[in-house]
C-alpha positions in Angstrom: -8.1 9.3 -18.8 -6.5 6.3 -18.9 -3.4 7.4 -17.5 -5.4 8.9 -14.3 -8.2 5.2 -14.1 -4.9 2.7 -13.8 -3.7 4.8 -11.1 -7.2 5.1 -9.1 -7.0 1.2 -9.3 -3.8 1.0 -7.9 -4.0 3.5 -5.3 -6.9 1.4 -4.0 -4.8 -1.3 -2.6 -2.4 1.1 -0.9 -5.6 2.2 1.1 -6.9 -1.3 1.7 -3.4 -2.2 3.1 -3.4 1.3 5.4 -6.6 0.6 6.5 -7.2 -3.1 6.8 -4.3 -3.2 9.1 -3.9 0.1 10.8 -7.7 0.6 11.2 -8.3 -2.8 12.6 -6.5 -2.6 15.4 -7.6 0.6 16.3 -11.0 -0.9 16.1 -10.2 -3.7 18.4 -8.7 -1.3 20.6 -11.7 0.4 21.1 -13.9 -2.9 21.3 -11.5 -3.8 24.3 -10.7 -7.2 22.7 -7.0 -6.5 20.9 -5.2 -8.2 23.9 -7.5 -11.6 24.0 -7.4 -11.8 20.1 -3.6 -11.6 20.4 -3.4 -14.0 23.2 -4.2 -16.8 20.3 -1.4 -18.8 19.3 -1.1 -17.0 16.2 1.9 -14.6 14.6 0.2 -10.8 15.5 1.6 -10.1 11.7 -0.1 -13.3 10.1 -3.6 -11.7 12.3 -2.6 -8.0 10.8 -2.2 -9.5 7.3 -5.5 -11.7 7.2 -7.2 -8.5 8.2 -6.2 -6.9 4.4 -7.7 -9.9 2.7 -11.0 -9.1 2.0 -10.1 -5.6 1.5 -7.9 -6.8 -1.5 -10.2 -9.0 -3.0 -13.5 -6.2 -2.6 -10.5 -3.6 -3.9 -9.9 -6.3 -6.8 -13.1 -6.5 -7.9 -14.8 -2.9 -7.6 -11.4 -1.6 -9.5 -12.2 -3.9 -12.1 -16.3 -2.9 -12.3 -14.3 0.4 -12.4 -12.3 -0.4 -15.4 -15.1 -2.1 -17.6 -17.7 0.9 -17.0 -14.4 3.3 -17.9 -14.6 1.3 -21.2 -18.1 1.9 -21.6 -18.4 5.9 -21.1 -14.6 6.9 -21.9 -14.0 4.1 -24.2 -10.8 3.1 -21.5 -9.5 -0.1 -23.0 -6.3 -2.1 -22.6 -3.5 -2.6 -25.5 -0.3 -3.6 -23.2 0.2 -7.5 -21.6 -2.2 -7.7 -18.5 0.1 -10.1 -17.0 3.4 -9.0 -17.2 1.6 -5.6 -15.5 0.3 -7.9 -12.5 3.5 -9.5 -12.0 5.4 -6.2 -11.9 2.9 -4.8 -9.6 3.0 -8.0 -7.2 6.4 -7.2 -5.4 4.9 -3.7 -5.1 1.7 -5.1 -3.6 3.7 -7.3 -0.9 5.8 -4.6 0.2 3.4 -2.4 1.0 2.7 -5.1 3.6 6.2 -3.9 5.3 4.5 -0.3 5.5 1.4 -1.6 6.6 3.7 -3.3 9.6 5.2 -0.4 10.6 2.3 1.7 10.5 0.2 -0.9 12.4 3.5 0.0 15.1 2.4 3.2 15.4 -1.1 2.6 16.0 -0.3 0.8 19.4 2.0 4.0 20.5 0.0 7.0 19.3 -3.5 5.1 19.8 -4.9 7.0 16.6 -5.9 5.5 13.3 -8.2 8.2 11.4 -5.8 11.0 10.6 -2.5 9.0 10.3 -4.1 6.6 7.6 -5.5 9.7 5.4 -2.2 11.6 5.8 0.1 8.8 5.2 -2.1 7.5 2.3 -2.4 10.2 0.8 1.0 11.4 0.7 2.1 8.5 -0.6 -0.9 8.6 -3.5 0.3 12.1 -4.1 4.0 11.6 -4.7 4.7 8.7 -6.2 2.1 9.9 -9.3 -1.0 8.2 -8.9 -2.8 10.4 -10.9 -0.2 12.6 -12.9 3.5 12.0 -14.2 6.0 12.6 -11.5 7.9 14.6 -13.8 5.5 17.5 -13.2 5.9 17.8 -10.0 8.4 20.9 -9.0 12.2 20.0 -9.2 12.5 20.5 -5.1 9.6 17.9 -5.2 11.0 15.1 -7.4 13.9 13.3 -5.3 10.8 13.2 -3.0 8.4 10.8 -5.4 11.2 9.4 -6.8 12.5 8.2 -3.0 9.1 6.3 -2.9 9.0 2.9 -4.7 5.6 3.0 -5.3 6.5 5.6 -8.1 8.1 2.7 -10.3 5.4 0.4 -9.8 2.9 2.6 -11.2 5.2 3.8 -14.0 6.2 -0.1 -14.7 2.7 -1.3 -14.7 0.9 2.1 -17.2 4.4 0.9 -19.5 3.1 -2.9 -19.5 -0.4 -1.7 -20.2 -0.3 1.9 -22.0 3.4 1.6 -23.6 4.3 4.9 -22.0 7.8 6.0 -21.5 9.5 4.3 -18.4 11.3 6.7 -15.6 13.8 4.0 -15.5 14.4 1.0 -17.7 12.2 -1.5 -17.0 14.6 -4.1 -15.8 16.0 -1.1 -13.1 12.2 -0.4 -12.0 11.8 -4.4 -11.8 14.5 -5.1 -9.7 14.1 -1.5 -7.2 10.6 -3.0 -6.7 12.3 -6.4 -5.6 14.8 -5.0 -3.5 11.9 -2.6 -2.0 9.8 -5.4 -1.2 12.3 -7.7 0.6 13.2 -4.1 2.7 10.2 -3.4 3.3 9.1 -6.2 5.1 12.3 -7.0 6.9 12.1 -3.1 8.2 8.2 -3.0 8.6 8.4 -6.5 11.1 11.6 -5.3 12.7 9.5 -1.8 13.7 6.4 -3.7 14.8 8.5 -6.0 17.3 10.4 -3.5 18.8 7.2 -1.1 19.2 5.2 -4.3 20.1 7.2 -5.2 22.8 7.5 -1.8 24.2 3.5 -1.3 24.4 3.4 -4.9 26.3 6.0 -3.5 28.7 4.0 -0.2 29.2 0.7 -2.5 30.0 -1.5 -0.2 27.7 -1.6 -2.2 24.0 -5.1 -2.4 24.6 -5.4 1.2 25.7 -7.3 3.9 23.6 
């Protein structure tokens, strides 16, 4: 039970990054105000970004409500260091920004939110072992989960808290989730530039 509640917590901020960013532009697509919101002297990604915030923070604290009533009906509790799990999880969190870039990208080009933020979400829920070990999965199946770096920053984070068995050494998981992070972002702003510039070219970004 355990295993399965620290992954439901941290599969909520994958979908509060999905849809806080992917989402809300669709939405101000359809409200016919993306193009004067983007005329303010403002980085587009800093707008995208500020759009996740209160997401994260309503994600933080229902997760934790989770968590304590967990405790109270499965008697879910804690033994591992709290804050060497947050830490480990933090690169994970800010690349998943990158992501959030590039899937904002192709928002403005396919015009459809819905569908690609359930697919995309959940996909990346599924493999990288939200709520089972990886290992499980069939041997065609794992280069797949093991491909996505989320998978180590759930594994690193239930080995801070639970003491369970690594994939990786920890320091190897620790510094694939650095490297991912710094990718990720790099790659997700290099997508939404080019795709941004193409949809201002077309004259439909604030088409739906």
């Amino acid at each position: 039970m355990s295993f399965i509640l620290i992954g439901t917590a941290l599969s909520n901020f994958i979908s509060a990054v999905f849809w806080g960013m992917g989402f809300s532009m669709k939405n101000d697509m359809d409200a016919g105000v993306l193009e004067s919101n983007w005329m303010a002297p403002v980085p587009r990604p800093l707008l995208l970004a500020g759009r996740t915030i209160t997401s994260l923070v309503i994600n933080f604290i229902t997760s934790l409500l989770m968590l304590l009533v967990a405790g109270l009906l499965f008697g879910f509790s804690i033994s591992g260091n709290v804050w060497a799990a947050l830490l480990t999880i933090l690169p994970m969190l800010i690349g998943l920004y990158g992501f959030g870039f590039a899937f904002a990208a192709l928002v403005m080009i396919m015009k459809e939110a819905n569908a690609m933020v359930d697919m995309s979400s959940f996909i990346i829920q599924t493999f990288s072992g939200s709520n089972f070990p990886v290992q499980s999965l069939p041997r065609w199946l794992l280069p797949l989960a093991l491909a996505i770096p989320m998978t180590y920053g759930f594994d690193a984070a239930r080995a801070w808290l639970m003491h369970t068995r690594t994939i990786l050494p920890m320091f190897w998981e620790i510094v694939l989730l650095g490297v991912f992070m710094v990718l990720m972002i790099v790659l997700g702003l290099a997508a939404f530039n080019a795709l941004e510039r193409r949809v201002r070219q077309l004259g439909n970004l604030g088409l739906h």
